[in-house]
N, C-alpha and C positions, 0 to 999 in steps of 0.2 A: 658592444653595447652593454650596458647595465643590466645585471639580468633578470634587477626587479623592473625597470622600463621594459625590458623586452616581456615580461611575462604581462604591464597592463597589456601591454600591444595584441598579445595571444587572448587575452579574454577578451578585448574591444572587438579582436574580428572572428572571434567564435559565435561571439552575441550577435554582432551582423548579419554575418554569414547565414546560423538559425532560424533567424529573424525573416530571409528572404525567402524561407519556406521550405526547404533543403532540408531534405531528411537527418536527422540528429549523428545517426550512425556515416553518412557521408561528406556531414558539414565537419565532424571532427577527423576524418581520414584528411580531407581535403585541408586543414587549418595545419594539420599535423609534418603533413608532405609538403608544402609553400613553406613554414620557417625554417623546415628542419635541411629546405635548399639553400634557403637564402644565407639561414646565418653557419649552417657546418656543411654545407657543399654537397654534394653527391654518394660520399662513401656510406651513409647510414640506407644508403635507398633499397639496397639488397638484402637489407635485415626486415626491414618491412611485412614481408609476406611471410617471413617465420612468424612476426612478432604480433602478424594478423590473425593466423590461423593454430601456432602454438599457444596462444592464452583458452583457446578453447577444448585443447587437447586436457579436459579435467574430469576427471569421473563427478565429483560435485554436479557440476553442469547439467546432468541426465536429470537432476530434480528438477528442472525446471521445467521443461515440457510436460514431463509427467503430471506436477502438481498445475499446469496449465490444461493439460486432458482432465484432471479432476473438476476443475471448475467449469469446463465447458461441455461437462457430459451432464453437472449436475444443473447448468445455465440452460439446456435445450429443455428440457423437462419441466413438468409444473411442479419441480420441486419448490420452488421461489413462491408460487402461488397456494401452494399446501401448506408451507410453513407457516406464511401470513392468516391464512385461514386459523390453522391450530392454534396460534398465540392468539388471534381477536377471539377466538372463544375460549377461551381462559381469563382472557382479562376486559372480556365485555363490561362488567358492574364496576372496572375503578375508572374514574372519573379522570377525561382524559386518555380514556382505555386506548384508545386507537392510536394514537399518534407513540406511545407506549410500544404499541402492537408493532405498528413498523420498524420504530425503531430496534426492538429486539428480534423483529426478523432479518432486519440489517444486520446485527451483530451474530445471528447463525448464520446465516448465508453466508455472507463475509468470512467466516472459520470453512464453512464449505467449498469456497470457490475461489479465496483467495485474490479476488478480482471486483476493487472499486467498481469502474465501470458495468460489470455484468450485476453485482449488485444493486446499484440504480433499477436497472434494466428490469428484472427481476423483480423487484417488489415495487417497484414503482408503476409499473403496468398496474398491479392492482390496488399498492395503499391511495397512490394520488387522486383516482377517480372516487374512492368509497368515503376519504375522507373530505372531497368536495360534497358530496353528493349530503353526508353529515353537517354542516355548517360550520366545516373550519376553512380558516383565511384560505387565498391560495397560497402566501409566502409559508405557514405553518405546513400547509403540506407537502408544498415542493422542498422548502428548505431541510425538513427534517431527513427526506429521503435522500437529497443532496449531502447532507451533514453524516449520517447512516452507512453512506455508499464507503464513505472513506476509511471505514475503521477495513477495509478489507486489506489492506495494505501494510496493517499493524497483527491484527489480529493473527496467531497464528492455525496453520500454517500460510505464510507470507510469501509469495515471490519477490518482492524488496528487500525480505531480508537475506532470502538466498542471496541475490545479486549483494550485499551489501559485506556479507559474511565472503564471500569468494575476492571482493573487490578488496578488500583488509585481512582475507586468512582468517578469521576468527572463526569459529565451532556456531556453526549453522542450527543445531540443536539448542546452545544455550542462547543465543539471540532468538529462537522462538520462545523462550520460555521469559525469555527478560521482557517480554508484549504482552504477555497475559494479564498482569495486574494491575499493567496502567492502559490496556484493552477494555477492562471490564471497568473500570474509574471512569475511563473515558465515555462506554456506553451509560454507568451512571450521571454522570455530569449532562450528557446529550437528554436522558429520561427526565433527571431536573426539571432542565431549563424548559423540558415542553408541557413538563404539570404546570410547570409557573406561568408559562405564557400561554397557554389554553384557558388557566383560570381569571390569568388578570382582562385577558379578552373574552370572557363571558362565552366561549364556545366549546363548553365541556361536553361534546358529543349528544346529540338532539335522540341517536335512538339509543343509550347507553344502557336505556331502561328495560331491554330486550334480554330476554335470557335462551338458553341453552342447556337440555341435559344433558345428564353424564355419559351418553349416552354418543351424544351429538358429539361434546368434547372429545370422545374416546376414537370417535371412527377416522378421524382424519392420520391419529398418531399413526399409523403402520406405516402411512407411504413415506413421512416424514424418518421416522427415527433407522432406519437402516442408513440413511446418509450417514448422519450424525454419530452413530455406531462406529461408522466408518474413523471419519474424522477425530473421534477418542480411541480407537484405535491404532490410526497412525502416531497418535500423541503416546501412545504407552508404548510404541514398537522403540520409539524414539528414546522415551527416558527412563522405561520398564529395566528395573536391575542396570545395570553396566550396559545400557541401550543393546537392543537385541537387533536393529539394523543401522545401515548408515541410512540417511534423510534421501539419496539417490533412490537405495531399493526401496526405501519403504512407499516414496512415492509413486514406484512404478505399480508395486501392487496394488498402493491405494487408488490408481487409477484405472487399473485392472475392472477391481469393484465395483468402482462409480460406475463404469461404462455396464457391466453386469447385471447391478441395482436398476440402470434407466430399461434395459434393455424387461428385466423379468418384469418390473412394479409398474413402469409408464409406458410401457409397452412399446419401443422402440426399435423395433421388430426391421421399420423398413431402412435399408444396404444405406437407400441415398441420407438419411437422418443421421444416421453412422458418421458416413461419409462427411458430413457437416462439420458435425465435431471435432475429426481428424484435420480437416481441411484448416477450422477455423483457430483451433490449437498450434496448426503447424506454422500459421502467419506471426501468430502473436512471441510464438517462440523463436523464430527463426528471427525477427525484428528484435526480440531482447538481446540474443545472442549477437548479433550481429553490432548494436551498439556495447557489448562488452566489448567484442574484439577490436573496434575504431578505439574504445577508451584505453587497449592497452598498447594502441601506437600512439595516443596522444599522452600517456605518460610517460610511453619512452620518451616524446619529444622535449618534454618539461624536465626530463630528468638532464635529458642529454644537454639539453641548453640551461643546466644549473639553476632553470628558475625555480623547482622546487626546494630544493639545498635553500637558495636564496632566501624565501617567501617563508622559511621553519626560522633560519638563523633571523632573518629581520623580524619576526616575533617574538624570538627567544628575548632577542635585546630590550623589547619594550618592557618596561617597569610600569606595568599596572596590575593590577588584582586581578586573577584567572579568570573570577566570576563576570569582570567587564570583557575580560577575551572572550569567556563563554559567550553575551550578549552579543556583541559583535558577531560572533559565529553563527549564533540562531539570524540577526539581520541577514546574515548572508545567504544563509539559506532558504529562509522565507523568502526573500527576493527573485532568490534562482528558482524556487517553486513556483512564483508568478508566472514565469516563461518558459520552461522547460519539466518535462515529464518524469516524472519521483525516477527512475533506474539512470536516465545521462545525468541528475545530479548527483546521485549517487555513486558513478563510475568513475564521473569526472573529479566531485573533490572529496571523497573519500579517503582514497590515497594518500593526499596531499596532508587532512585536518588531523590524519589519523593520529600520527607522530605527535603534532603539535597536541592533540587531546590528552596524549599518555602523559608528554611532559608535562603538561600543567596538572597533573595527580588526577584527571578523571578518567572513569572506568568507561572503555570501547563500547561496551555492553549497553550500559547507561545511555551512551552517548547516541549509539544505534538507534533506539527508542525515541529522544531528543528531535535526532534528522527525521524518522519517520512520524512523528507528527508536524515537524515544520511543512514536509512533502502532503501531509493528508491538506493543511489550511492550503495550500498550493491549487488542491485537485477542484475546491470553490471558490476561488477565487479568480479574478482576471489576469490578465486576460486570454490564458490557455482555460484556466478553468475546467478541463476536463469534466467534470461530474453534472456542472451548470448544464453544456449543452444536451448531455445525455437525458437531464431532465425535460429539459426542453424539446427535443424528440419526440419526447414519450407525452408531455402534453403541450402541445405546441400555442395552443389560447394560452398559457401561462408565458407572461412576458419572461426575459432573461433579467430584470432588474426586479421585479417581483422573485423570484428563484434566487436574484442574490442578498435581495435584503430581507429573506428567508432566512438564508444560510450563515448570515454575518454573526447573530450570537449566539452559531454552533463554533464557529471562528474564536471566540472569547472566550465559551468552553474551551478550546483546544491549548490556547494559551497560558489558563490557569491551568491546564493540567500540566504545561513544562513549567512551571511555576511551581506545581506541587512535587515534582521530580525533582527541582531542583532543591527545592526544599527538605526532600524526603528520598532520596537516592534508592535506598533502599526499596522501594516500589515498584524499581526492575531489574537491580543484584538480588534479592532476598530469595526470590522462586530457586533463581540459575543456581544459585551457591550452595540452598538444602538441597536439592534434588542430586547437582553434578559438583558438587563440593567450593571449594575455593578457586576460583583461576586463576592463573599460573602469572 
């Protein structure tokens, strides 16, 4: 068989398969072992369980639980609740202050925990109710935190980008550092769009006119900045001189910390809250890990059955401008974002775009950044959605079509910002290249 036919045939019954509810990590073992019987027989079946469990034999790997302990020690704690605090009294008197507020507690958290979802979670408990309670829309206030929760994905430090960095070999350090400036563009463009849309609907915060002394402002900062401390800390272990750890260690200490910080400052004294953390860390990670190792028997199967070879060279041949390849490419994966959760499309076609990204002259790095904001519009949008229902949880009177036509012109931000990358590449080579020189 043809083995670009055989490869639609491999993505029509992945997407099926998915689709019937099947765990991500089992529906690709399962798609991986049917063709790799059907079309080369038997003899690949005993490499299998090397090829399951050696992709995870990687020291890299150790970052990820770690930098998942960090998030979930900083997620149990009213760290999420104290930040939001501090930022609304700093920016009580600008106009629109609040929704402002959230949003840049989104984007510290998000550097802190590294996790969309616990982000929601996390400032959404308190910005949704206070900014109801204020007289803004409920789409403005769900949407924003919705919109908010996503940057945690890009922002570094990133678990996407680990998985993303380990899935193509590339230096885990310089793809954090390639998120930072179109992180902070990103959380500017989100800040925009909510002065504009608070002002054109006349709901520029009903108590704005409340103040706060220095006083008030000041007491909240302690419980907050040791996180944070934290967090610029791991970022200087990282790029401090000729990096003075690898991303593995520095996260295990960084987690170290965190779990230290909740333990002396939020008082988390008791075994079983502990226990939470560890528990609820070990799920998240053992689930990541576990769809790496499916995705590198489902590459072996693409490899083995030439449909990768295949799906580079029938690219290769097409005579069009890179920049329609590009477009093409972002469709693709905005699409696969619609159904599937940012690390399986990340494991899945990674590998595959990497090659075809280098030949058409765009930088891996670049490109990283590209996929993780197609993966963030993914996280609001249907019908996985991720972030939507998360809001939805947290205030469940808020319909899910109010929550998504919140969300939709944080989505058109996101857009103009690969717009603006593409435009201005330099937005996420410029940091990686001063900092750790040229790549190779």
């Amino acid at each position: 068989m043809d083995p670009l036919v055989l490869g639609a045939l491999v993505g029509f019954a992945t997407i099926a398969l998915l689709f019937s509810g099947i765990s991500v990590a089992i529906g690709l073992l399962v798609v991986s072992t049917a063709f790799l019987i059907i079309f080369d027989g038997t003899r690949s079946l005993p490499l299998l369980p090397e090829l399951l469990f050696g992709d995870l034999n990687s020291f890299a790997l150790l970052s990820i639980p770690m930098f998942i302990i960090m998030g979930a020690s900083i997620a149990s704690t009213r760290a999420g609740a104290d930040l939001y605090e501090a930022i609304d009294r700093w920016l009580t008197r600008v106009p629109g202050g609040l929704v402002i507020s959230n949003l840049g507690a989104c984007a510290l958290f998000a550097a802190m925990s590294g996790s969309s979802p616990a982000t929601c979670a996390a400032i959404g408990k308190m910005g949704i109710p206070e900014m109801r309670k204020r007289g803004y829309p409920d789409s403005v206030a769900a949407g924003s935190i919705a919109a908010g929760g996503t940057l945690g994905i890009l922002i570094p430090p990133s678990v996407t980008m680990i998985v993303y960095g380990i899935a193509t070999e590339t230096s885990i350090g310089r793809l954090f550092l390639a998120g930072v400036i179109p992180g902070i563009m990103l959380v500017m463009l989100f800040m925009g769009w909510a002065l504009y849309d608070t002002w054109r609907k006349g709901s520029m915060d009903a108590l704005a006119g409340r103040t706060f002394t220095w006083a008030q402002r000041m007491e909240v900062l302690p419980r907050v900045l040791p996180f944070m401390v934290i967090i610029f800390g791991v970022l200087y272990a990282l790029y401090g001189g000729d990096g003075i750890a690898t991303p593995s260690e520095v996260a295990a200490v960084g987690a170290l910390l965190c779990i230290i910080v909740a333990i002396l400052i939020y008082r988390m004294w008791n075994l079983k809250d502990l226990w939470a953390v560890l528990r609820d860390a070990t799920r998240e990670s053992v689930m990541i890990l576990f769809i790496i190792a499916s995705a590198a028997v489902f590459s072996y199967m693409l490899s083995s059955l030439q449909i990768t070879q295949s799906v580079a060279e029938w690219i290769a041949t097409l005579d069009v401008n890179r920049w329609v390849l590009m477009l093409c490419i972002n469709v693709f994966l905005l699409v696969a974002g619609f159904f599937l959760p940012p690390v399986a499309v990340i494991v899945m076609s990674a590998p595959i775009l990497l090659p075809i990204i280098i030949a058409a002259g765009f930088d891996p790095y670049w490109f990283a950044v590209i996929l993780t904001i197609n993966m963030e519009i993914g996280l609001i949008t249907p019908p996985v959605g991720l972030n939507l229902y998360v809001i939805n949880g947290i205030a469940p009177e808020i319909s899910l079509r109010t929550i998504l036509v919140g969300s939709m012109p944080f989505v058109g931000c996101m857009v103009l910002a690969i717009i603006l990358l593409c435009l201005f590449p330099a937005l996420a080579t410029w940091l990686p290249d001063l900092i750790m020189g040229q790549a190779i």
